[in-house]
C-alpha positions as a printed Julia matrix, in Angstrom:
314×3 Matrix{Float64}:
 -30.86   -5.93   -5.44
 -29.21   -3.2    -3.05
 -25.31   -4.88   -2.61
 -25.89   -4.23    1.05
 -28.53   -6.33    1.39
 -26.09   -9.09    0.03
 -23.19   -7.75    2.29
 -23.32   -5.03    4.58
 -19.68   -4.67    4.47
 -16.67   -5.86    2.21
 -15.06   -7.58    5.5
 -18.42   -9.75    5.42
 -18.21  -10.52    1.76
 -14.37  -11.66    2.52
 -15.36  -13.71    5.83
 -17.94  -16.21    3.28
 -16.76  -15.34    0.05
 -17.7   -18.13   -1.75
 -21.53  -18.07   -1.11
 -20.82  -13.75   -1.39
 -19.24  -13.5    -4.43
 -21.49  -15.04   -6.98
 -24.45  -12.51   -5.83
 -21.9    -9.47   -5.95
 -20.73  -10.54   -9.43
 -24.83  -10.58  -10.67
 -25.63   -7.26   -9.4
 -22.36   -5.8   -10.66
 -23.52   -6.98  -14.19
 -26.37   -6.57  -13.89
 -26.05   -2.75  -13.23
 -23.41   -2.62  -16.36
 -26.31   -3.32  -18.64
 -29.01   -1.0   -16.8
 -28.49    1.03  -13.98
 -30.66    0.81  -10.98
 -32.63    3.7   -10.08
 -31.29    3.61   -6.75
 -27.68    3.98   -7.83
 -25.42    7.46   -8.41
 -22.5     8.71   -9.12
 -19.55    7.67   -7.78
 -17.53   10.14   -5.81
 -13.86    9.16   -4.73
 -13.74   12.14   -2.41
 -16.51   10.27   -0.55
 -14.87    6.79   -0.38
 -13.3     5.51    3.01
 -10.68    2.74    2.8
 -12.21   -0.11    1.0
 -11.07   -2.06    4.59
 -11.5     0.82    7.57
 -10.2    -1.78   10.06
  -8.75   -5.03    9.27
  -7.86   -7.65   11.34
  -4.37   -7.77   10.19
  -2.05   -6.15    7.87
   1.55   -6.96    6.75
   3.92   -4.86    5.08
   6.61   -6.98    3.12
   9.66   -5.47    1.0
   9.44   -7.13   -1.99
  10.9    -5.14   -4.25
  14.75   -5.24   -3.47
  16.17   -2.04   -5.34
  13.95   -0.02   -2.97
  15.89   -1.83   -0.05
  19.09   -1.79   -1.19
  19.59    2.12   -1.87
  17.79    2.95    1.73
  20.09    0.86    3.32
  22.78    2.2     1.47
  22.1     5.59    2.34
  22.15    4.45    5.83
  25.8     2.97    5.67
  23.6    -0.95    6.17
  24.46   -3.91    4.18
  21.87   -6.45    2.95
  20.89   -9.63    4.71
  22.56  -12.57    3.48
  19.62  -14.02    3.24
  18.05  -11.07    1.35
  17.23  -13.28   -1.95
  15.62  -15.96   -0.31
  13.81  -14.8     2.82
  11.14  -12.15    2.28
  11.69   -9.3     4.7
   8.17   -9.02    6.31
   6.4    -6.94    9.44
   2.87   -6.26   10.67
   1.36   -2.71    9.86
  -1.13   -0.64   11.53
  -4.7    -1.96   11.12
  -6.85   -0.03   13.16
  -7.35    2.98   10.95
  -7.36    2.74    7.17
  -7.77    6.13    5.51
  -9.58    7.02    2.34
  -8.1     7.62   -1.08
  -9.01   11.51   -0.21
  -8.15   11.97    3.51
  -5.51   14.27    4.41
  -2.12   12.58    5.48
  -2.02   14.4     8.8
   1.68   15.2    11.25
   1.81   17.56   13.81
   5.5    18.67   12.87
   7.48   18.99    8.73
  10.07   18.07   11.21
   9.05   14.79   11.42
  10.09   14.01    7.53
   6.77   13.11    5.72
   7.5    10.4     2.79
   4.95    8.71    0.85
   5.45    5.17   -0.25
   3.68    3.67   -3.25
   2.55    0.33   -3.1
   0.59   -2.73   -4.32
  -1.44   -4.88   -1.58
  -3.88   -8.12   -2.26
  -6.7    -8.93    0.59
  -7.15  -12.4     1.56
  -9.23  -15.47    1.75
  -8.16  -17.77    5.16
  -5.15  -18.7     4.87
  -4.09  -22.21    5.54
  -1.19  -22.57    7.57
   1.73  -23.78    5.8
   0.31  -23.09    2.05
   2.76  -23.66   -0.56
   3.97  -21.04   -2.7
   2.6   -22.5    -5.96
  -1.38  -22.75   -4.34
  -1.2   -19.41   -2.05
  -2.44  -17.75   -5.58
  -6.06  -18.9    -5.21
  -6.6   -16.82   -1.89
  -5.69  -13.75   -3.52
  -9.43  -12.07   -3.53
  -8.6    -8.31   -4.09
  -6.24   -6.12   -5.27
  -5.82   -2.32   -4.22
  -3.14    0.48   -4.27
  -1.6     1.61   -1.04
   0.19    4.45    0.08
   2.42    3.81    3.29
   2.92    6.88    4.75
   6.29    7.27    6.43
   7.38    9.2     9.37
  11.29    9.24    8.48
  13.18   11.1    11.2
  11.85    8.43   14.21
  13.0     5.45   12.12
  16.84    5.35   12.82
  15.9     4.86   16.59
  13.29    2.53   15.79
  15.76    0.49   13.17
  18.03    0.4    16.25
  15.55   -1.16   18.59
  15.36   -3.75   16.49
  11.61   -4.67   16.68
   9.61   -2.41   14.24
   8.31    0.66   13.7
   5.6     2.74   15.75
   6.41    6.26   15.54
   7.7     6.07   11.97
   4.48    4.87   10.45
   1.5     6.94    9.6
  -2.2     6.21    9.04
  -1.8     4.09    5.19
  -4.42    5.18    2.67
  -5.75    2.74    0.16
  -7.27    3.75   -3.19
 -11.02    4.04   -3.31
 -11.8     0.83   -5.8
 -10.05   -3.02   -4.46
 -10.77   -5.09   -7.91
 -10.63   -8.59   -8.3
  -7.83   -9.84  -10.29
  -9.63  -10.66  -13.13
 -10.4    -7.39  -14.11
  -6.88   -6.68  -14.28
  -7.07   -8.81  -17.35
  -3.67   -8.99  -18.87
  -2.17   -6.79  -16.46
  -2.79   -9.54  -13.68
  -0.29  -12.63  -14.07
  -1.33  -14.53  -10.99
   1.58  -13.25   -9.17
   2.08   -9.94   -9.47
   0.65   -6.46  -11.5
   2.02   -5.85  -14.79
   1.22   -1.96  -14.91
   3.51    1.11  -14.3
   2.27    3.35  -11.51
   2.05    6.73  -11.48
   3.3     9.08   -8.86
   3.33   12.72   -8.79
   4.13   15.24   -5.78
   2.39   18.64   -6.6
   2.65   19.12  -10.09
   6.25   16.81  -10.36
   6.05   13.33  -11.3
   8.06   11.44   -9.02
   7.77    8.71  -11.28
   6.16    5.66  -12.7
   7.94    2.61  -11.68
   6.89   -0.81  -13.08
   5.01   -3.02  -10.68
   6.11   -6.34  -12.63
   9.83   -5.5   -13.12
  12.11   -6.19   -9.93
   9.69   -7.85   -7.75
  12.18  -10.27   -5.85
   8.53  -11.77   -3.86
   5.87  -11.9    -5.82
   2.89  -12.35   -4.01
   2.14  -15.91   -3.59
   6.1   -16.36   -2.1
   5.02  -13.45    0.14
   1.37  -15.46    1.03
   3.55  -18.68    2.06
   5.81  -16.86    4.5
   3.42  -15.29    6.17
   1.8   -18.41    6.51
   4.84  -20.51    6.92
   3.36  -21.08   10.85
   0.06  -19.93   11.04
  -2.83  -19.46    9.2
  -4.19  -15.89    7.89
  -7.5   -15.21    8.47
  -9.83  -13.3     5.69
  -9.46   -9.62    5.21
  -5.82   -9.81    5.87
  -3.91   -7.02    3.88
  -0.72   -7.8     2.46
   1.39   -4.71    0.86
   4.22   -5.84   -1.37
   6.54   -2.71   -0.06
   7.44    0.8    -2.08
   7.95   -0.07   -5.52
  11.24    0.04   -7.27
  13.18   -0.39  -10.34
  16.8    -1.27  -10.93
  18.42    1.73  -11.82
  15.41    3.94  -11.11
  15.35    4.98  -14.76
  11.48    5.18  -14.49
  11.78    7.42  -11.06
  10.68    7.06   -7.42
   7.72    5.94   -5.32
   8.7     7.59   -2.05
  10.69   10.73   -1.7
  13.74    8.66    0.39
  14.7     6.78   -2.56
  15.03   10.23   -3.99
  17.48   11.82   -1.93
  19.79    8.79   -1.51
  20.08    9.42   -5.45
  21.29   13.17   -5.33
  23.03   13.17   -1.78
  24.44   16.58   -2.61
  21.18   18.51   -3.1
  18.43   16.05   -1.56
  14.6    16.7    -2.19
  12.48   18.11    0.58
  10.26   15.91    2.36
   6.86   16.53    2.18
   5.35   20.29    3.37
   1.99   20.81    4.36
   0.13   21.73    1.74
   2.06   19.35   -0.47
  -0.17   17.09   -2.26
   0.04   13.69   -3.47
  -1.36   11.84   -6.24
  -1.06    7.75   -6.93
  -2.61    6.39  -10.03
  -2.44    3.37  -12.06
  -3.88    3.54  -15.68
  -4.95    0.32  -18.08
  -3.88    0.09  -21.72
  -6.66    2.39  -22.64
  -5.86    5.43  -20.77
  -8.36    4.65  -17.62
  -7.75    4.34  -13.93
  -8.16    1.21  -12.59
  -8.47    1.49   -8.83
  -8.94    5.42   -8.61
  -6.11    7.79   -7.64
  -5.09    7.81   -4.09
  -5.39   12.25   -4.23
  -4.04   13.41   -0.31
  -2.84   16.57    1.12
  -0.6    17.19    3.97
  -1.95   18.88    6.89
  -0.72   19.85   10.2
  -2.83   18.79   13.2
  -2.51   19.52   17.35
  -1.41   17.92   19.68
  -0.98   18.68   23.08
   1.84   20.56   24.17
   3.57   18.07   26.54
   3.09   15.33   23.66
   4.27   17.56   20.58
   8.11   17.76   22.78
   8.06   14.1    23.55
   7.63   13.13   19.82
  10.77   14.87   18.81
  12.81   12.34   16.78
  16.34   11.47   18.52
  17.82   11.27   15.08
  18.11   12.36   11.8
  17.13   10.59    8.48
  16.74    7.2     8.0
């Protein structure tokens, strides 16, 4: 059976996954043992976002050494509450990019980070889900890179209210898997797998995804849903990862420079290219590697002079 016949789109599988996922699950054995004559090789250049356009996305901070040495950098302190209330906004949603689209800006000016990341997709939500149940509506699992548009966040950070201008389009790698695949690597809360992060031909680093996670996921499910129920297909990123001490590098470029404030890295050039990956114990990737280049695009005059950040670096 053709898996569009089944589901014409992952966003339908999500929206009656229970009835969905059974028939999915048969086909994708069944094409382990034989393949189908109909199927063909599987190109991660061709692969849009494995969600084009959700309905919602959040974008948490879980991992606190990531937080911590931004805000640093900044002259900020920590919430009080840092430890014990998840710091949590709402993304974009309108226009996830492929693993293989360009990460497009009109100006280097504008300080072009990358920011590696975890995200799970969602069942519905109940409202008010407890921590220790919010597991069970974890359907997917994906790698996410939050593009960054650092010199228009210090006058966003002062507005108080979220960024705009100082997010970019986020990119998502080509394969979401299910968390059982992750086998060991999958605790129920959180992935237990470095990932790998390379600008050009330098590894930024490879930061471990289960070290330093203040939120795992299911604390992150039940604040969202603390009020209000989440419908399916939401996307929930965990935030850049981070490690105390950094010893196993960076996942954005920011993190980076607030490390060696006497020679700080460049942000990313166009041209650049970046390359997020997350390998199992046997050597293979797991989702597919997020592979972008930065490119300029146009905008119209009038626009390009009214984008110019107020201030530096956040």
């Amino acid at each position: 059976m053709i898996v569009y016949e089944i589901a014409p789109t992952l966003q339908a599988a999500l929206d009656d996954w229970a009835y969905i996922a059974p028939q999915l699950e048969s086909c994708y054995e069944a094409l382990n043992r034989q393949p189908d004559s109909r199927s063909f090789s599987f190109d991660t250049a061709q692969c849009m976002a494995p969600l084009p356009r959700v309905h919602q996305r959040l974008v948490a901070s879980a991992y606190l050494p990531h937080e911590e040495r931004l805000r640093k950098a900044r002259g900020d302190v920590m919430h009080e509450n840092s430890r014990r209330d998840p710091l949590m906004a709402q993304g974009n949603s309108d226009q996830m990019i492929g693993a293989c689209d360009p990460i497009e800006a009109a100006s280097e000016e504008w300080d072009i980070d990358l920011g590696a990341e975890i995200a799970v997709i969602l069942e519905d939500v109940s409202a008010g889900i407890k921590h220790d149940r919010a597991s069970e509506c974890i359907r997917l699992v994906v790698l996410a890179n939050e593009i960054s548009l650092r010199s228009f966040m210090p006058t966003e950070l002062a507005k108080g209210l979220g960024f705009i201008n100082g997010r970019s389009a986020t990119a998502f790698s080509p394969v979401a898997v299910t968390p059982d695949e992750l086998g060991a690597a999958w605790d129920g809360k959180r992935v237990l797998r470095p990932l790998s992060v390379r600008v050009n031909d330098m590894l930024l680093g490879e930061p471990d995804c289960g070290s330093d996670m203040q939120f795992d996921f299911p604390h992150l499910i039940a604040h969202a849903a603390k009020t209000r129920r989440l419908g399916a297909g939401t996307v929930l990123g965990s935030g850049t990862i981070s490690n105390s001490g950094h010893k196993n590098g960076y996942a954005c470029i920011a993190e980076l420079r607030a490390s060696n404030e006497t020679e700080p890295a460049s942000y990313l050039r166009f041209g650049d290219r970046v390359r997020i990956d997350m390998l199992d114990a046997g050597g293979a990737s797991i989702f597919g590697a997020i592979d972008q280049i930065i490119v300029q695009h146009p905008v119209p005059k009038k626009s390009a002079e009214q984008a110019q950040p107020e201030d530096a670096e956040a």
